[in-house]
N, C-alpha and C positions, 0 to 999 in steps of 0.2 A: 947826955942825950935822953935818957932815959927818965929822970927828973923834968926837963922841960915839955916831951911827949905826957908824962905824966899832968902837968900844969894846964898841957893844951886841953885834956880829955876833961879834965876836972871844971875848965872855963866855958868848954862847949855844951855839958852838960847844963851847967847853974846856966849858960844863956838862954838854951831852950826853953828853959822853967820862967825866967823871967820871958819872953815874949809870949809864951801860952798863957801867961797869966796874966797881960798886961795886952795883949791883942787880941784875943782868946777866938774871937768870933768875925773880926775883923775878913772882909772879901778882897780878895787877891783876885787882882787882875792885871794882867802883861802887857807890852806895848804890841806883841801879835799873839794876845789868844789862839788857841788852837782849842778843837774838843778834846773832853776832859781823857776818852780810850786814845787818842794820839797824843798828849801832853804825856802821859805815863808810859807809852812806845818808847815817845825821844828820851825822856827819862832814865828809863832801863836800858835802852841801849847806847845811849850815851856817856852813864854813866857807867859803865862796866865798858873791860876790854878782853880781849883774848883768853887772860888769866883764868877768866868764870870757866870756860873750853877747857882751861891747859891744865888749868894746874891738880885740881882734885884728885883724881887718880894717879897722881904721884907723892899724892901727901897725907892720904889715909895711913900708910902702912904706919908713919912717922908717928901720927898722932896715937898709933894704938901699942907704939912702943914705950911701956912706961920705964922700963929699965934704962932706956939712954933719955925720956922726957918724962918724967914723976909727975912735972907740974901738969900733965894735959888728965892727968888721975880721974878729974871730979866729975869729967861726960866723956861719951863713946865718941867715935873718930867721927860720926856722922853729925855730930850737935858740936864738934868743935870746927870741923869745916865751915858749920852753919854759920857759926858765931866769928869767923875773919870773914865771912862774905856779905851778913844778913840783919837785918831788921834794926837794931841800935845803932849801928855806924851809920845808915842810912839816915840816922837826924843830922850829922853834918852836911848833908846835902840839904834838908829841911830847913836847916838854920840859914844856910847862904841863900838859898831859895827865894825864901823873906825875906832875908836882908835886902837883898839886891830889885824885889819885886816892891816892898813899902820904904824902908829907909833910907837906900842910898839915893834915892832922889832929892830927898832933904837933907841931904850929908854933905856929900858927893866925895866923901873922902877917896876914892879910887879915882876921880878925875884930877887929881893933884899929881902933877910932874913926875913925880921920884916914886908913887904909889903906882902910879900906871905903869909906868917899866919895869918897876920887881915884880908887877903882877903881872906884866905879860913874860919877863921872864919864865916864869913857875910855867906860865902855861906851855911855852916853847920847850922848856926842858922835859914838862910831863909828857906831852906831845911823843916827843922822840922818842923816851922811855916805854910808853906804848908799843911802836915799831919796833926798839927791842927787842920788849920781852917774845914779839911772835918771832923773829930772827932766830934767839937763843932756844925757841922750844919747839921749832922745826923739826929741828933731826928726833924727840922723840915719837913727834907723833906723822911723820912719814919719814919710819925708817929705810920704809922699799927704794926713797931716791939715795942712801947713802948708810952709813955703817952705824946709825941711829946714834951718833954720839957729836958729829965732826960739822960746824958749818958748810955746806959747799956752795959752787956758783948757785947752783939754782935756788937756793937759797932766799939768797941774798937778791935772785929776779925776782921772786915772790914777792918779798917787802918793798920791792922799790918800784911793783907793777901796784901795790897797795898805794905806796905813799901820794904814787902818782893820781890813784883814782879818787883819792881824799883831797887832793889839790884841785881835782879838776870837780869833782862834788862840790866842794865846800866856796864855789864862786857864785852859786845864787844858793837863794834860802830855800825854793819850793823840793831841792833835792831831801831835802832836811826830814819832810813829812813821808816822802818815800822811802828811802833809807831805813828808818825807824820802824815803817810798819811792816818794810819787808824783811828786815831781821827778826823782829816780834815773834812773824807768821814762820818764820823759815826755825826759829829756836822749837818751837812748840813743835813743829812737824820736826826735828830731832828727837825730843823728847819721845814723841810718839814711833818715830824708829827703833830707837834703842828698848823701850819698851815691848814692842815687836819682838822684835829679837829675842829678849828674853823669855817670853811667852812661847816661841816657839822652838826656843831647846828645852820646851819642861822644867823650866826653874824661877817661874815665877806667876803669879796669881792677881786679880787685885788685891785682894787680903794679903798678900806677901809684901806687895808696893807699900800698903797702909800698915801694917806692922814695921814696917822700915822707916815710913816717914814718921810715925810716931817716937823713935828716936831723938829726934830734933826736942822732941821734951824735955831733954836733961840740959840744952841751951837757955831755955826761958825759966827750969829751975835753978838756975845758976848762974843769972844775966848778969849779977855782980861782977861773978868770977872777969866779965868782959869788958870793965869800966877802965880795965888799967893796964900793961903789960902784962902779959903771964911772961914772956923770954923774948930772946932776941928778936929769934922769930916774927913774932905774935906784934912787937915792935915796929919790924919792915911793914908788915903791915898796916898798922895803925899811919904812920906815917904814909904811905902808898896815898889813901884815903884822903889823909890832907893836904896831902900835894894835889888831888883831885878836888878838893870842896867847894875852893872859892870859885874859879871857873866855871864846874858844873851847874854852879847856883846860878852866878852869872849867865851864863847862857839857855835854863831852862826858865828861869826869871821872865823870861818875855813871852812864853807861851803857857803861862800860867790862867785858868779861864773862868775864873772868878768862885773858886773854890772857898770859904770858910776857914782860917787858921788854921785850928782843929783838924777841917777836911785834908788840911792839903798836906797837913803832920801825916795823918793815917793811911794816906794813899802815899806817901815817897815811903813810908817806912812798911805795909802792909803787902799793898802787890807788888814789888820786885823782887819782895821775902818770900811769895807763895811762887814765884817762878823757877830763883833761887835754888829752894825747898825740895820743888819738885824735881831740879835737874839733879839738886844731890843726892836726891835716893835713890833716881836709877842709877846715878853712878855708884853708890856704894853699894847696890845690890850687885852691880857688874863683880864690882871688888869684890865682896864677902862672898860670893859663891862660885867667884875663880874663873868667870867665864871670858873670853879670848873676843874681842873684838875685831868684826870683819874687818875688809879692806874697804867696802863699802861705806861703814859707818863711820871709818877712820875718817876717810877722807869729806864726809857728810859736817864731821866735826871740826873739820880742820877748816874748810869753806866756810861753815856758822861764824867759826873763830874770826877770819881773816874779814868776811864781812863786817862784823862788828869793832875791829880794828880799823878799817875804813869809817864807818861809822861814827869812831868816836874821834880819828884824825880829821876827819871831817870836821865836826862841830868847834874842835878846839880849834884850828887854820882858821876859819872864821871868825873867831871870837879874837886873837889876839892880830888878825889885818883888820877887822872893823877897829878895834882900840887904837889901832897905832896910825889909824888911815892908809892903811896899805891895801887896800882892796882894790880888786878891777877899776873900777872907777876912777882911782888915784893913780895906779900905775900903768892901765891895759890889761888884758887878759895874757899876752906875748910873757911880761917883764914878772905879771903876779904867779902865774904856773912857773917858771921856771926860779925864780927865787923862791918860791916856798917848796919848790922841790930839791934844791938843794940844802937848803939850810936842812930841812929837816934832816936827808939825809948825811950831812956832815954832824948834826949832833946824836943820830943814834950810833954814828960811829965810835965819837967820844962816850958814849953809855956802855960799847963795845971795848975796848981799849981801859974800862973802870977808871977815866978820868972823871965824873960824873956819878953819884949816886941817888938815888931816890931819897933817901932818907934824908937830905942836906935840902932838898926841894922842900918836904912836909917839915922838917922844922924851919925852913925861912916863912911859912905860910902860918905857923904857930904864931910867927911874930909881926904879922899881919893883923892876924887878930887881936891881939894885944896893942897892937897899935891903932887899929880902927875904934877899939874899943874908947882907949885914952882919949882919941881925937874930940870922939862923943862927950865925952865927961867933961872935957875942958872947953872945948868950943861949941858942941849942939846939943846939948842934956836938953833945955827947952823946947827945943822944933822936933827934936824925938819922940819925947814922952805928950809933946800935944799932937802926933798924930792916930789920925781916926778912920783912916782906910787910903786906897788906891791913890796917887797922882787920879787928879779929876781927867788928866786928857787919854786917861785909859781907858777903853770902853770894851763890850764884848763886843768887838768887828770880827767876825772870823774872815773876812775878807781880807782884815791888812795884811796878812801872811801871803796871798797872792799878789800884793803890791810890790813886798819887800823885795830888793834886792840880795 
């Protein structure tokens, strides 16, 4: 696994470099433009889940332990969080982006029979994986409903009052713009909570904040160290990522708003990284000076979280009932909410159960690439390499987005 993860990373890289250098300046434009501050909203919160909320402050201590991990050695715990969440992995969402926004219209390798169901596979599977992970990470961050260790019923309400509201979001598109910018505004106003807070127990400054986040410096002196596995770990992750890439791209592909190659590299990889950035330093200021999290901001976070879990079940329901024709439209609104609310929750059951892993998701999607690649080589290397911007019937309408279903 670890060899093939390694092959995916080494492919995605050398493809970036080949379309920046071969597109470079080329205008991206989607089939529903959105403006460029809400394209980067659904972006960011689309493409992150829960995890961004959850996991940080359970995985400093880890990274600053070099006696049981030697390899995390080379940067502080706050530039190694950076680097499984931040700025370089972010080109696999850049690369599907483009793909899906200039090539696969002259490809169409994803509209092929057997490519359309593994892919929407991935996407069902990732799907659930999501509701998962907010499932399994409940009990620690409201340990007040239970012994902070133990799923219980209310739980299990939580995720399934979520799955529910992502089922029922994700049957028209104009929820899409709402959603997005009201996670945006609601993260930011956390950030500025927990910042508060520290401010006013005397243990932190601006200067404090900006000596913290300058940490994140030994990530970009070090970005190598992040091209390849460091451990298992570091692996789950990587893989995580590419079970997310092709989807994501897919689905942010259509509100792309005629940004510049170049532009639209620097903006998937630059501002998700300064949002990221910012939410990891106050959390590693909370860690490195010990201080005890209300009950207020707990549950501030836990809400951002479950939000953006809706969020992002959102956009993916969507994307794999428009692929399969399974939308309202196709079934009714009766047949479409309640089969996509059970399926889902019947496969985060199986995610529950470890019949199912992530990691089997991001390497079938490895082989995706490898295969969309092939396709190109042997059957569309000419209609590729002659093209020279957008499908013509793309235009900047900020209107189609109010059309859309």
């Amino acid at each position: 696994m670890t060899l093939w993860l390694s092959l995916g990373m080494l492919f995605t890289f050398a493809a970036i470099v080949v379309v920046l250098f071969r597109w470079w300046n080329v205008r991206c434009i989607g089939v529903t433009p959105v403006s460029t501050l809400t394209f980067i909203a659904i972006l960011f919160t689309s493409g992150l889940d829960v995890g961004l909320i959850m996991f940080p402050l359970t995985e400093f201590a880890g990274y600053a332990d070099l006696a049981e991990s030697p390899e995390y050695g080379f940067a502080n715990p706050l530039a190694i969080e950076f680097g499984f969440w931040g700025f370089l992995i972010w080109g696999f969402y850049f690369l599907t982006c483009f793909y899906f926004c200039i090539i696969e219209p002259k490809v169409g390798f994803f509209e092929r029979p057997l490519v359309k169901w593994i892919n929407n596979a991935v996407i069902i599977g990732t799907c659930a994986f999501t509701a998962f992970l907010l499932l399994v990470n409940l009990p620690w961050y409201l340990p007040q409903l239970g012994d902070g260790e133990s799923v219980i019923p209310v739980f299990y309400l939580i995720v399934l009052i979520s799955i529910a509201a992502a089922v029922y979001s994700s049957s028209h598109l104009k929820y899409v713009r709402i959603l997005s910018l009201g996670s945006s505004v609601l993260f930011i106003a956390l950030i500025g909570m927990m910042w508060s807070g520290a401010f006013l127990n005397d243990t932190a400054s601006p200067g404090d904040f900006l000596a913290t986040a300058a940490l994140i410096g030994d990530y970009f002196a070090n970005l190598h160290q992040f091209m390849l596995p460091l451990n298992d770990y570091h692996e789950f992750y990587l893989f995580w990522w590419f079970s997310w890439s092709i989807m994501i791209g897919q689905f942010t592909a259509r509100f792309v708003s005629g940004l510049r190659t170049w532009q639209l590299m620097l903006a998937m990889l630059i501002f998700p990284s300064v949002a990221i950035g910012t939410w990891f330093t106050v959390l590693y200021h909370y860690h490195a000076e010990g201080l005890s999290i209300s009950t207020w901001i707990n549950l501030a976070m836990i809400s951002v979280g479950i939000l953006m879990v809706i969020n992002s079940l959102d956009s993916l329901i969507r994307l794999y009932t428009e692929n399969l024709k399974l939308t309202t439209r196709h079934l009714g609104k009766s047949r479409y909410y309640i089969g996509n609310f059970i399926a889902m929750c019947g496969l985060t059951a199986l995610f529950q159960l470890d019949f199912l892993r992530i990691q089997w998701v991001g390497a079938l999607v490895i082989a995706i690439y490898f295969a969309c690649f092939a396709y190109i080589l042997l059957f569309k290397r000419q209609e590729v390499f002659a093209i020279e911007g957008s499908p013509e019937e793309n235009t900047l309408d900020y209107k189609r987005i109010e059309l859309a279903n």
